[in-house]
N, C-alpha and C positions, 0 to 999 in steps of 0.2 A: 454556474452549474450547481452552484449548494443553495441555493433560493428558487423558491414557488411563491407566486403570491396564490394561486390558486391550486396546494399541490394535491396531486393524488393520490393513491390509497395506498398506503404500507411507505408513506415517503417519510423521513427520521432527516431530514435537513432543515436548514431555515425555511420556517413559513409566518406569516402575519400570529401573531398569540403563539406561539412555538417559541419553546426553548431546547438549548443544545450547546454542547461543549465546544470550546475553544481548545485545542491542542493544547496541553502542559499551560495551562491559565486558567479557565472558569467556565461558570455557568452562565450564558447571556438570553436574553425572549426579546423576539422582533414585538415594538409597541407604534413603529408608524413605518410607510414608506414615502418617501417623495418620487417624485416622475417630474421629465424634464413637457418642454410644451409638443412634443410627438408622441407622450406618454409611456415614454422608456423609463427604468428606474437609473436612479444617478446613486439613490443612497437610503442608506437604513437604518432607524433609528432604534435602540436596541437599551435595554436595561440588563444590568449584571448585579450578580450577588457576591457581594464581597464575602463570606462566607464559605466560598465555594474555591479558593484556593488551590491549583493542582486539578482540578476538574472533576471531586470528588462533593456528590450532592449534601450537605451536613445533615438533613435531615433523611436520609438515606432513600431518596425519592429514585426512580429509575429516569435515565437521562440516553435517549439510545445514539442520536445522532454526535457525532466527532467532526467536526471541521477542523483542517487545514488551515495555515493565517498567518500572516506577516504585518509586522507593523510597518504602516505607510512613514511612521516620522525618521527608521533606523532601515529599511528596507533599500535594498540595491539595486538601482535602473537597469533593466538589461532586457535586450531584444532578443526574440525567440522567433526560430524560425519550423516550423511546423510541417515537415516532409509524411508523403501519404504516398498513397500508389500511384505510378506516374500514367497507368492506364483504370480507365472506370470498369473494363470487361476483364476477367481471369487471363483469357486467350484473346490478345487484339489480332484484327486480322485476319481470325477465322470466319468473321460474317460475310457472306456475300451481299455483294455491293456496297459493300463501307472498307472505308480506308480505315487505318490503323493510327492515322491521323486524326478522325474522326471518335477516337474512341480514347483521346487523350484526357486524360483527367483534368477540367479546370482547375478544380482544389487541391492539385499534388504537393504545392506548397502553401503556406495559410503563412505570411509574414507579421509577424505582433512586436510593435515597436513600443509601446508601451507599458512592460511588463514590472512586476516588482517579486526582488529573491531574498533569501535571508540574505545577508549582509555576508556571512560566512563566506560569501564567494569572491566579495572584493578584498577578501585578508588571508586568502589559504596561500598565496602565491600558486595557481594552477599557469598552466602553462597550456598553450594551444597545441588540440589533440584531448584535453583532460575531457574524462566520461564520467559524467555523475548519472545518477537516480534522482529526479526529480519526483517527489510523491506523487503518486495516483495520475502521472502523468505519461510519463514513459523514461527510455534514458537518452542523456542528451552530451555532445560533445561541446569543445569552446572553440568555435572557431578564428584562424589563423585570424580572420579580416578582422579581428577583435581588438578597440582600442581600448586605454586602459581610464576612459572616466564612461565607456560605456561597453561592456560585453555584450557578444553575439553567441547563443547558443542555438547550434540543430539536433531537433529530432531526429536520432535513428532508429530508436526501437519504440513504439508503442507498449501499453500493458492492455489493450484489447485487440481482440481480433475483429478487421470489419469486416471480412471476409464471412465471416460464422454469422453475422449479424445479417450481411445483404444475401446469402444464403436462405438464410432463417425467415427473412420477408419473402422470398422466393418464392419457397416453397409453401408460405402459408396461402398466396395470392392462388400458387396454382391449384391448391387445395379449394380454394376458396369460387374456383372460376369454373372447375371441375362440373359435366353436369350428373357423376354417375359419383358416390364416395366412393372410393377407395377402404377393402376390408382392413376390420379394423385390428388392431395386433395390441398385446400386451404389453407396454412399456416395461423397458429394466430401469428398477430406480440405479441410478449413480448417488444419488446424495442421501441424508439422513437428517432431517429437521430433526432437532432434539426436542421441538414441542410436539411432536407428531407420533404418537403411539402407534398410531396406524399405518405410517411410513415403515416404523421398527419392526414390527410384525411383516410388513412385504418382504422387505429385505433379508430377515430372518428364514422368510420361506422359499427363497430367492432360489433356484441352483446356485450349487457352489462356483465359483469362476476356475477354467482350467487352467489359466498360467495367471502366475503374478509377475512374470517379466514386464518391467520396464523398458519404455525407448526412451533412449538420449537422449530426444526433446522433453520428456516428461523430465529426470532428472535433471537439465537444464533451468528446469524452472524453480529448482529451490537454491537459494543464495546464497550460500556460506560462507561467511568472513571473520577473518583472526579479529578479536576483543580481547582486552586486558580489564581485569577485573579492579575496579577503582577505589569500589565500598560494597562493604558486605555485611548484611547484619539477619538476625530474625525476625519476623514479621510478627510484633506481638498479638494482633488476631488471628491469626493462623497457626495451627499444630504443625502443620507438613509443610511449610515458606518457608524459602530465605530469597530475600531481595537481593539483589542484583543490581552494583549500576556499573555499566561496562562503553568503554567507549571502543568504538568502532569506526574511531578517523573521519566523524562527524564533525567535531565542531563543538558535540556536547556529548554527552553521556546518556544510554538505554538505560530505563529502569524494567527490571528482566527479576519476574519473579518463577522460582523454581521450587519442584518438591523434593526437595535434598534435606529436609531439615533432619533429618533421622540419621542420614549416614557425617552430617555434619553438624556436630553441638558446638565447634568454633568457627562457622562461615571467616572466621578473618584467616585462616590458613590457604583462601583463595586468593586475596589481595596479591594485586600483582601478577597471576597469574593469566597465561595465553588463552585463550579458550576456543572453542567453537560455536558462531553463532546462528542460526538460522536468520536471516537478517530480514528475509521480504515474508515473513509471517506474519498475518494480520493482525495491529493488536486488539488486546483484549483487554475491559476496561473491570475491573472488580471493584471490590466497596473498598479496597486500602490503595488502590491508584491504579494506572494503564501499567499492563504489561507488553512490552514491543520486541518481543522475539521467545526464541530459546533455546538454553542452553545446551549441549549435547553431552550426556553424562551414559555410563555402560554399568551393567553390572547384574547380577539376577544369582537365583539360587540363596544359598548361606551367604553368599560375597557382596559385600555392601558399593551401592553403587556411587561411583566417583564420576568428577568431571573431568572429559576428554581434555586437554593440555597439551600445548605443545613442550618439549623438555630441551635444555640443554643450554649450556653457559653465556653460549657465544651471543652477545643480545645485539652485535652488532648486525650477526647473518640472520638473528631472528625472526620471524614475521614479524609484518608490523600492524598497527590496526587499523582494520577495513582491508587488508589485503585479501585479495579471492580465493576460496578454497576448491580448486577442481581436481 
């Protein structure tokens, strides 16, 4: 999924002459590929700059692409089992003359026995039932049938919808098949390229929207989980930073930069502390390192704004970190 040999236009993953970040590691550029004798790729041969430590370019070059990556030599065997819709049609059953039978999904399950995880999974002690977040993947439980020199994980939740997708071919085909167009209507933008002035300006002139109510599925979809603040310091390039490294029952520690530096001139008065974190925010990679969440802090007017906290002595009842905040 992260390689083209021949990729397309606005594509920021591995390609032949392409460089691109390795997650919390480096700066690597594809310099050859091999292909097996049906001319599949088996493997890629890649050059890195030791310079590039943390994924931060030394010469301050823009790097857009982030890959995901596990080391093959410390990586954990485990099989994945890949659940999908168990029918291809929204409403099976409703065509005439087709069975419901007929409309069963080949692909409802995609079995992958040969997978590799962080290692993190063969040393947390999880227990069958455990639900993790898989990145960019979806989320996945461990299943019972699960033994212990090889785990089984299934998919329950996706982080795409294919439903919006095979929709979305739908109705372009019908668009497309049409002999009369269909008039044509003013899009409402929903989003805001921040290279797009011209976007700003629509949107600017947009009608105001009449409710900003929320549905439950929309809330649903932002993450919140208890973090203990580990290290805290100022970010000597930045006036308005403090860094952040906060673990959140990973395994390892977020580095989570915030603009609190003004209401905090000793960030170590956080140390230790509970916090709030938005955990499925995309991160964001700046010229002093990735930032991978953030923090939830209150405050406005004269009153200086503090971060949310959970309080109280008992550290036994306390939350703990990566616990969910609903």
């Amino acid at each position: 999924d992260d390689f083209r040999e021949d990729p397309p236009k606005d594509w920021f993953r591995l390609a032949p002459g392409r460089e691109v970040r390795l997650r919390y590691a480096c700066l690597i550029r594809c310099t050859g590929v091999v292909k097996d004798d049906k001319g599949e790729v088996v493997e890629l041969r890649c050059t890195w700059d030791p310079e590039s430590w943390g994924g931060a370019a030394p010469d301050g070059r823009v790097v857009r692409g982030t890959l995901h990556w596990v080391s093959a030599a410390h990586a954990l065997p485990i099989e994945a089992r890949l659940y999908d819709r168990l029918f291809s049609v929204e409403n099976p059953g409703t065509t005439e003359g087709r069975s419901f039978l007929d409309e069963v999904n080949p692909a409802s399950m995609l079995q992958l026995t040969s997978c590799l995880a962080e290692p993190y999974l063969g040393t947390a002690g999880l227990l069958p039932g455990a639900r993790l977040q898989f990145e960019r993947l979806g989320y996945f439980c461990l299943d019972p049938a699960s033994a212990a020199d090889k785990q089984i994980w299934n998919r329950t939740v996706t982080l795409k919808d294919s439903w919006a997708k095979l929709e979305a071919k739908a109705g372009a085909g019908a668009r497309a098949g049409g002999k009369t167009a269909a008039p044509k209507t003013s899009p409402q933008p929903t989003t805001v390229p921040v290279s797009s002035a011209a976007a700003v300006a629509s949107v600017a002139s947009a009608p105001a929207v009449a409710s900003t109510e929320i549905g439950i599925e929309d809330l649903a979809r932002v993450d919140l989980r208890v973090g203990i603040v580990r290290e805290a310091a100022h970010v000597p390039e930045a006036k308005k930073l403090i860094r952040l490294m906060v673990d959140i029952g990973e395994g390892r520690l977020r580095q989570i930069f915030a603009g609190l530096r003004a209401f905090y001139p000793d960030p170590s008065v956080l140390l230790g502390q509970r916090v709030i974190v938005v955990a499925n925010l995309k991160p964001r990679q700046m010229k002093f390192g990735l930032s991978e969440g953030m923090i939830l802090a209150a405050g406005g007017g004269d009153r200086p704004h503090r971060v949310a906290t959970f309080d109280g002595a008992d550290l036994a009842a306390a939350p703990q970190p990566g616990d969910k905040i609903a």
